[in-house]
N, C-alpha and C positions, 0 to 999 in steps of 0.2 A: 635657375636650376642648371644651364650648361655651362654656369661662370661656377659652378658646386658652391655658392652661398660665399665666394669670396668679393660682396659691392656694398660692406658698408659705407666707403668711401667712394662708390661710384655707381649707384641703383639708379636706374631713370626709369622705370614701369611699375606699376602697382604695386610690386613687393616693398617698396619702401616700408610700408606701413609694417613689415617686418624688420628689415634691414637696418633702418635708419629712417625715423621718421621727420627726421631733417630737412630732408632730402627731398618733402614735397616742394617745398620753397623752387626746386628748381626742375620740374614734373614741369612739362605741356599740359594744357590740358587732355584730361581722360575722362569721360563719361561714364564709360563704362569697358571693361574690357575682363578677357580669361588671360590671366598671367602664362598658364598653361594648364595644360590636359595629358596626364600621362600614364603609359599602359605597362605596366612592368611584368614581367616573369623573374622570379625569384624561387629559391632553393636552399633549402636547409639539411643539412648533410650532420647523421651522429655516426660515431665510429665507435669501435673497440666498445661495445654492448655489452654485457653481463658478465666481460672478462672475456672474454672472447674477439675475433677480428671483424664482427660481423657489423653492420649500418644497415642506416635507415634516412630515408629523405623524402620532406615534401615539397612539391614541387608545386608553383600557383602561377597564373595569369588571369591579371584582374585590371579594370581600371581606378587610376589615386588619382583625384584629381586634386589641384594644389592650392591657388589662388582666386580669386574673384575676386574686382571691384572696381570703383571707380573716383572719380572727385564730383563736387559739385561746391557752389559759392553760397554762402545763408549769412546774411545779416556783414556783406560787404566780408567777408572771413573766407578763407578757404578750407575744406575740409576733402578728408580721403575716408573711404568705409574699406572694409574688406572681409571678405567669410574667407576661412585657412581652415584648410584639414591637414594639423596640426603631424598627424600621428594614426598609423593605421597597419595593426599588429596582427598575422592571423595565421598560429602554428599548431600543425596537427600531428604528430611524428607518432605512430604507432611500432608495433616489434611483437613478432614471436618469435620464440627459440626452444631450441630444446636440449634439456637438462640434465640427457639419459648420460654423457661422457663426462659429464663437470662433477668437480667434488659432493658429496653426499652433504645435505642440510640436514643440522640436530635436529630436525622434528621429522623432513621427511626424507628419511637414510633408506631405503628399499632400493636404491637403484635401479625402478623399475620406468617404463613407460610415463614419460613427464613432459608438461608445456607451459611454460609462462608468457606471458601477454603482457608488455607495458607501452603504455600511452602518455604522451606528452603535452598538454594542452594550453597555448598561451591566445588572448585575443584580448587587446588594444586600440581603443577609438578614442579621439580626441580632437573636439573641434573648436576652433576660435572663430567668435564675429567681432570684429573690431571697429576701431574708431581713429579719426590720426589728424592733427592738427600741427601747424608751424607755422613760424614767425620769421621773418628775416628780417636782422638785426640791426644791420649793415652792409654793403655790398657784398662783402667780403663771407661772415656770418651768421649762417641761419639758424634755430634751434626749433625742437619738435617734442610732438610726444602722441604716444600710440599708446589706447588700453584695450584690452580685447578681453571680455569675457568667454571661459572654459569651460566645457561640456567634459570628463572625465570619463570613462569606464571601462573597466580594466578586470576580465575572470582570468585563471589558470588555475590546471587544475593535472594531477600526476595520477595513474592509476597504475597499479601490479597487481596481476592473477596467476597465482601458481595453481596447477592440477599435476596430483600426482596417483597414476593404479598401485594399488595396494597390493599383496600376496593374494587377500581372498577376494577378490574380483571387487574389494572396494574403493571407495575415491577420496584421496587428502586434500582437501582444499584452503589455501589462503587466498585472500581479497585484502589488500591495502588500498585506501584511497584519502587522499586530501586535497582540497580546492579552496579557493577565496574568491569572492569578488569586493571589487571598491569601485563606488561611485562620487567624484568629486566635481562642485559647478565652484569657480572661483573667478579672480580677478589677475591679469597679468600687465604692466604697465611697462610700456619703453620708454627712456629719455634720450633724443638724440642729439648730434650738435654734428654742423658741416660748415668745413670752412674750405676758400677757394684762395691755394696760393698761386704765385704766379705759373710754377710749372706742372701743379697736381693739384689734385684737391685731397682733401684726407677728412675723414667720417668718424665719429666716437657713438657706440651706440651700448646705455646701460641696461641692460636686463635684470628689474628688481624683481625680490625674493616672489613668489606664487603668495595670492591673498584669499587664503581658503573659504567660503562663505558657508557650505553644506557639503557633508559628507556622511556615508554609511556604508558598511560594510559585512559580508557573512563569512563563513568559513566551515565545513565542514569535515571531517575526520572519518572516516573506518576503519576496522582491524577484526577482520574476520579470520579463523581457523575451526576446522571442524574435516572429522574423519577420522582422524588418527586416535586418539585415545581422551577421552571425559577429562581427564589430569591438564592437556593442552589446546584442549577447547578452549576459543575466547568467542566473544561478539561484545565488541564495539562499537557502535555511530551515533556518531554525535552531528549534530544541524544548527550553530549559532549564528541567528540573522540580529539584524537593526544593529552593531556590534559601532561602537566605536571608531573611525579609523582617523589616518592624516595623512596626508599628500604634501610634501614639500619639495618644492624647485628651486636652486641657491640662486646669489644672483651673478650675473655674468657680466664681462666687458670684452666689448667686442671695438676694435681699432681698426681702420682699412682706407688705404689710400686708391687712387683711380688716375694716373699715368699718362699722358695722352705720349704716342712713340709714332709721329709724325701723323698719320691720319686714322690709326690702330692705337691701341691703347694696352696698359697693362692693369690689371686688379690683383690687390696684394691684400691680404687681413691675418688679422691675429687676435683668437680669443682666449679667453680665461676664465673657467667656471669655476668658482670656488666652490671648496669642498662643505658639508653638511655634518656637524654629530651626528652618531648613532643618534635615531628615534625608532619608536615605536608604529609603524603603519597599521596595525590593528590591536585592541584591544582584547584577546580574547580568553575566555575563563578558563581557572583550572578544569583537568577533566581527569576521570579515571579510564586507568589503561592497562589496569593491571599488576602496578609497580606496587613500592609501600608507602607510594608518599604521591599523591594526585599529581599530573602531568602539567607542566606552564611550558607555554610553546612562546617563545620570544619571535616577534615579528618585526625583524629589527631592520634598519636599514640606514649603511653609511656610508658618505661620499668624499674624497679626496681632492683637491683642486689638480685641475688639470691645463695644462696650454693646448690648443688644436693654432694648426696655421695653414693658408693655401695659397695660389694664386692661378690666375687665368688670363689670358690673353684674346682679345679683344682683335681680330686681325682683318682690315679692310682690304676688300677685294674690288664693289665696284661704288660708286653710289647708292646704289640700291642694294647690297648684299655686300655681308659681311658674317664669317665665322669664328668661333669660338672654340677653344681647350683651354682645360682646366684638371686641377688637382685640390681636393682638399684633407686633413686626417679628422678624424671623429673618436677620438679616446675615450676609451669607457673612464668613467669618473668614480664609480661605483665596486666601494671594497666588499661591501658585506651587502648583499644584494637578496632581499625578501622578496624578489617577484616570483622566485617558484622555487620549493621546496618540498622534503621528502621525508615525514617523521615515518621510522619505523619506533620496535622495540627498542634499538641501541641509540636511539637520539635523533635530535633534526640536523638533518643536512640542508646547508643553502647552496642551490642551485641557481646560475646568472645566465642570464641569457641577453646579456647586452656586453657585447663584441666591441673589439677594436676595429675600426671600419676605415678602411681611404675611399674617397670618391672618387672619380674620373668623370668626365664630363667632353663631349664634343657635338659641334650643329653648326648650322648658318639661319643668321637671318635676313628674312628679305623682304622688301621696303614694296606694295603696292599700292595701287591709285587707293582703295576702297579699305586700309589698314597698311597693320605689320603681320608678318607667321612668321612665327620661330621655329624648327624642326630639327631634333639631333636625338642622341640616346646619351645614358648616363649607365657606368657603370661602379657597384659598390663592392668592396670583398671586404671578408671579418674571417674572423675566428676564437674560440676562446675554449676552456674547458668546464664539463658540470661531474657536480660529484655523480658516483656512479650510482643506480640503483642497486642496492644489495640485498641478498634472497636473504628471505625473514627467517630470523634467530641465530644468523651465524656469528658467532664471538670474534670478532677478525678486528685490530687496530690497524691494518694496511690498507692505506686511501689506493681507490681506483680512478677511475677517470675517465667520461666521456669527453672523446673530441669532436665539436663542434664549428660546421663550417658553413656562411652564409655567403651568398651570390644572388645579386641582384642588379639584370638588365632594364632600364627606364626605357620607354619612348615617349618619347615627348613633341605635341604641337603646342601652341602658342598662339595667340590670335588675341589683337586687338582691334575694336568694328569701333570705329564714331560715329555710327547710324543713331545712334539715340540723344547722339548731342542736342539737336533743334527741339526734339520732344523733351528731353532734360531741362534748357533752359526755361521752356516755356511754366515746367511744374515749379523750378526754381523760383521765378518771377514771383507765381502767384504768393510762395508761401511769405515772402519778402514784401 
């Protein structure tokens, strides 16, 4: 993590089973170990709100923890395991304002005492248990391969309440709401290859497509109005569960060399995600809404190929300790992006909430009798924009725009214990 993910070509601790499953070929042994453990405060910042200067931010500290695992030898073979929390999303952005000074809405034009409420809701969990095997070729060498079965789950969910007092002491109300969730368990496979020139080594590591097994999906709808007059009365909600869905991940190649620069080192990588057609993430039925022709909501989602590149520096200070900076970018891939969305009356807006991101990364590690600990913090920044929420039934073709700003500080420890070695091999033995 304080190399920010640039050691395809130069991984030496349990992430390999991520990085370059190559790579174990030349792993010490490990038993068992925490890659790391890390505590992050992070913050999500929206600006310019219902047309207005106004934001809103949530703000979290929680612990993510990252890797786990170890090796062990079965049947004269070497092997690495590893659990990965993969992915771990959890945004709650709320808003009220008020309406009394903003232009008059076609339905509720009174100008009078007004307040809307909108909420923003995404949350993302995603876990991998894995698996990781390599072969060394020849000195020179080595090739691998990682699979790791995926744990998916994935709700977000958009809500707007407008309240407005009426002339005779009565109340206009609208309610808009849409949500989904998707649950997917699949198969993810890496093929790695490491080879050792005389002054560097360099890593190739391919990330193929997501190998879906099970999935399902819901989604639901509201469109409530009521107060104002029988003529603009609606009620709407709709509930579709067990619904169809599909989750696809392209696949990727990732390059990276590992430098040695007299007793310090350099790590350098370069990735490439290819892009995905337009699909379909959920399946879900026409519905009436009112119009003259039943409502299809397109859940679409499409992706661009992208390059990300980074590097980090590797900088020895004594024998026992040694620190770390780094840089990486994380480009959003993603043009047309169905993770949260906004149908009113005038149509569905796709809202994105996957940022262009750089990492930063800085720590030292330091070498004791009884293990390793790693200790530093990482830092991420993004940005991007969501279409705006717009107050229901206003006829306007002018795009608005929330600006959207994430920041996120890691802390991170590290620790590997070989206390379970002698116990390790002894259950090894037996099963051999």
């Amino acid at each position: 993590m304080l190399l920010s993910g640039n050691v395809t070509g130069s991984v030496e601790d349990i992430a390999l089973t991520y990085y370059n499953p190559a790579r174990l070929t030349e792993l010490q042994s490990t038993k068992f170990a925490f890659n790391a453990q890390a505590y992050q405060a992070s913050s999500y910042k929206l600006s310019n709100l219902s047309g207005d200067q106004s934001s809103i931010s949530d703000n979290n500290f929680d612990g993510v923890p990252s890797i786990a695992g170890g090796t062990f030898n079965l049947f004269g073979t070497r092997f690495a395991y590893a659990v990965l929390s993969k992915s771990r999303v959890n945004i709650d952005l709320n808003y009220t304002s008020n309406f009394e000074n903003n232009e008059p809405l076609d339905v509720f034009d009174f100008m009078n005492e007004s307040t809307t409420k909108t909420s923003l809701n995404n949350k993302i969990k995603d876990d991998w248990l894995g698996l990781t095997w390599a072969k060394k070729i020849n000195e020179k060498l080595s090739l691998g391969i990682s699979g790791f079965a995926s744990i998916y789950k994935e709700s977000n969910s958009t809500h707007l309440n407008f309240v407005e007092k009426i002339p005779n002491d009565g109340i206009a109300f609208y309610n808009s709401s849409v949500g989904f969730k998707q649950e997917s368990y699949g198969l993810f496979f890496k093929l790695g290859a490491n080879y050792q020139f005389s002054k560097f080594e360099l890593g190739l590591n391919m990330n193929l497509p997501y190998l879906e097994i099970y999935n399902k999906g819901k989604y639901n709808y509201t469109n409530i109005i009521a107060g104002v007059n029988p003529e603009n009365d609606k009620f709407y909600d709709y509930n579709f569960k067990d619904l169809e869905s599909d989750r696809k991940v392209p696949l990727g190649i990732s390059i990276g060399a590992g430098v040695p620069v007299k007793k310090s080192k350099l790590h350098l990588n370069l990735d490439y995600i290819f892009g995905l057609n337009a699909y379909n993430r959920l399946t879900i039925p026409q519905f009436e809404t009112g119009n003259e022709v039943l409502t299809t909501v397109l859940f679409e989602e499409k992706r661009n190929g992208v390059f990300n590149f980074g590097a980090g520096f590797e900088i020895f200070m004594t024998e026992k300790i040694s620190s770390f900076i780094s840089f990486s970018t994380d480009l959003n891939s993603i043009e047309n992006n169905a993770n949260d969305f906004i149908l009113f009356d005038n149509g569905e807006l796709n809202n994105n909430f996957n940022e262009n991101l750089i990492h930063f990364g800085l720590g030292i590690d330091s070498k004791l009798k009884w293990g390793n600990i790693v200790f530093g913090t990482t830092l991420t920044n993004g940005s991007s924009r969501l279409n705006n929420v717009n107050k229901p039934l206003i006829d306007s073709n002018t795009k608005q725009y929330i600006n959207l700003k994430y920041n996120r500080w890691q802390f991170i420890i590290g620790i590997e214990i070989p206390f379970l070695n002698d116990k390790l091999k002894e259950v090894t033995k037996k099963l051999i």
